[in-house]
C-alpha positions in Angstrom: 0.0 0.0 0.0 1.3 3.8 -1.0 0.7 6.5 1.1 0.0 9.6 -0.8 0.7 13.0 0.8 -1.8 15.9 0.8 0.5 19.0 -0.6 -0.2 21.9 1.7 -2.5 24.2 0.7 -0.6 27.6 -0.7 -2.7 31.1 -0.5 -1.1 34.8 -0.7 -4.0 37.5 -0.5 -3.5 41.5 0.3 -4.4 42.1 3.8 -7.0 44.7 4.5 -7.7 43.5 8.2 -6.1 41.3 10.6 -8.4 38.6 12.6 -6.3 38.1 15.6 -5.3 34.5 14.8 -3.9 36.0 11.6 -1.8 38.4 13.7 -0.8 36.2 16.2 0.1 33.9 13.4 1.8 37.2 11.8 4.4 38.0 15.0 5.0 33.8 15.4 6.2 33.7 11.5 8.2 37.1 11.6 10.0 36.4 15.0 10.8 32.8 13.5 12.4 34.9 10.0 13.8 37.5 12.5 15.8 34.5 14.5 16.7 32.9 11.3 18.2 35.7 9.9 15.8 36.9 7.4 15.8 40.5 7.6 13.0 42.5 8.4 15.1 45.2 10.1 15.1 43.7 13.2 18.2 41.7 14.3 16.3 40.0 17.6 12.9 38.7 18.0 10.4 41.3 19.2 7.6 41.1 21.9 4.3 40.0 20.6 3.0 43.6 21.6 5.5 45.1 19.4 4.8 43.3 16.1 1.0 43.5 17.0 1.8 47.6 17.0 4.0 47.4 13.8 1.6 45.2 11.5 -1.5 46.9 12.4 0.4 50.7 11.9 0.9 49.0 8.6 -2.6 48.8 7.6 -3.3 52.7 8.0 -1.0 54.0 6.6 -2.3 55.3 2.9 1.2 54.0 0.5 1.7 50.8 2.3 -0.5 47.5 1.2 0.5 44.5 3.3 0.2 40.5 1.6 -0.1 37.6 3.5 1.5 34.2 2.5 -0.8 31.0 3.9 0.4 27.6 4.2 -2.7 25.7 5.2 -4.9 28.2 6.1 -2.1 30.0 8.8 -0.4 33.1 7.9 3.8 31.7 7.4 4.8 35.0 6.0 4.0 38.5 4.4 5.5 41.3 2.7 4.8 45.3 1.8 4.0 47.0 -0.8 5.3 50.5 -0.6 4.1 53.2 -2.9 5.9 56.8 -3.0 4.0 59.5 -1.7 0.8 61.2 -3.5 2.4 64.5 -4.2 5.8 62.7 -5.6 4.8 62.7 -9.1 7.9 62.1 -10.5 8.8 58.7 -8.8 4.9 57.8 -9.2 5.9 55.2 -11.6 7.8 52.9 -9.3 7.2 51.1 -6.2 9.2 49.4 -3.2 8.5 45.6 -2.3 10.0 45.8 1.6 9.8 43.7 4.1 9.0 40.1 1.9 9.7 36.6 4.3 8.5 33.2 4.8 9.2 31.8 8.2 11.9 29.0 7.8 9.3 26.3 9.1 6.9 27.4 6.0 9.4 27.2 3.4 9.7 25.1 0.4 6.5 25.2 -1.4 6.3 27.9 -3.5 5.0 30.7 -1.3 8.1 33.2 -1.5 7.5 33.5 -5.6 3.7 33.5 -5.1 4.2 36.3 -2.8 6.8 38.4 -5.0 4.3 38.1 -7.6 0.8 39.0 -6.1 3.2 42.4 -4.7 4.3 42.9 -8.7 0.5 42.2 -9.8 -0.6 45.0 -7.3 1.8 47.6 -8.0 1.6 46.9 -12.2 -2.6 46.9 -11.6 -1.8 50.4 -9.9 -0.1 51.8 -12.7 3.9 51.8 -11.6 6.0 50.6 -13.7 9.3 49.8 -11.6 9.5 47.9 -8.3 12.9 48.1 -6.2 14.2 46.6 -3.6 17.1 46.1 -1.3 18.4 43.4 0.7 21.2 42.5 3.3 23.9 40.6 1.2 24.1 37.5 3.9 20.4 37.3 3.1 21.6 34.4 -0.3 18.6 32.5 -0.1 16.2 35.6 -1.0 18.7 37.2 -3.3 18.5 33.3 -5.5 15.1 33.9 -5.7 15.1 37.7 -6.6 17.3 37.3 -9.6 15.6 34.5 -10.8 12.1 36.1 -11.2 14.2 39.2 -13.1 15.7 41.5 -10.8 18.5 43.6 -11.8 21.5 44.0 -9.3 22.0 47.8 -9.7 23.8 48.5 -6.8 25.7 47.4 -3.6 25.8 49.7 -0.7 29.2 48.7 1.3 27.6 50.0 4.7 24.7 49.2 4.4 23.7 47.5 7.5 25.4 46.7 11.2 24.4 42.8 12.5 25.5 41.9 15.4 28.5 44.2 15.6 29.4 43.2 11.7 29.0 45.8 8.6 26.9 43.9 6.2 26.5 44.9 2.3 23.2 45.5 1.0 22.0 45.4 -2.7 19.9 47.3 -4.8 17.9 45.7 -7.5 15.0 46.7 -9.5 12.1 44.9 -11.6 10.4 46.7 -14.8 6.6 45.6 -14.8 4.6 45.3 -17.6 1.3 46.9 -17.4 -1.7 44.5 -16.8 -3.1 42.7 -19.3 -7.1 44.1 -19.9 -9.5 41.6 -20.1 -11.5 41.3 -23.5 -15.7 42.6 -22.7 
């Protein structure tokens, strides 16, 4: 007799409110990419009350959009869409993906790229054209998956960061998005 395996069910969705399973889920995913190593900012896991404060500041502010990534129903990850400001016409045609992890526990099925994407589908559907980014250089895993959905490298930043009493690099890439594709009525 075989065994077959259900595969995990994979979901990323933009987050307009936060049950509080979905934010407790939320701080338990980014403490576990925090500890790892995964960026974020923050260097050591912060109090639940802390995160709880940051991820619902996130959802009023006007130029940020926050995406959840669900493995099975439980929020593993997120990141952030961040648009420039409404009187910034120039730079109105890009956008910033920050802030993009999947808890190490919640890794290996797809959600990182699914997550990438639904940012890229959101910023093309709102009309920019560019999304950057930047990332800590001892962060290889996330860089692998960066360049291989199409971002350019344009930059390194030499100082760019201080871990654990250690200057990390940081690099600069950027993605050109194609505008969405209109549905035929």
């Amino acid at each position: 007799m075989s065994q077959t395996t259900a595969k995990p069910a994979t979901q990323v969705e933009r987050c307009e409110r936060l049950t509080d399973q979905d934010l407790r889920d939320l701080c338990d995913a980014t403490n576990a990419a925090i500890i790892e190593g995964g960026g974020f900012g923050w260097i050591e896991p912060q109090g639940r009350e802390t995160l709880e404060r940051h991820f619902r500041g996130v959802l009023l502010v006007p130029e940020r959009e926050l995406f959840l990534a669900r493995l099975d129903g439980r929020v593993v990850g997120s990141a952030q869409l961040l648009r420039p400001p409404r009187y910034n016409e120039a730079q109105a045609w890009g956008a910033t993906l920050t802030h993009a992890y999947i808890a190490p526990y919640a890794r290996g099925h797809g959600l990182a790229r699914q997550l990438i994407r639904a940012v890229e589908e959101r910023a093309a559907a709102l009309g920019h054209r560019v999304l950057n980014l930047d990332v800590r250089e001892t962060q290889t895993a996330a860089i692998q998956i960066f360049e291989a959905l199409g971002y350019i490298r344009w930059g390194t930043h030499p100082a760019y960061a201080r871990v654990r009493g250690q200057t990390v690099a940081g690099h600069y890439y950027y993605k050109m998005l194609d505008p969405p594709r209109r549905g035929r009525g």
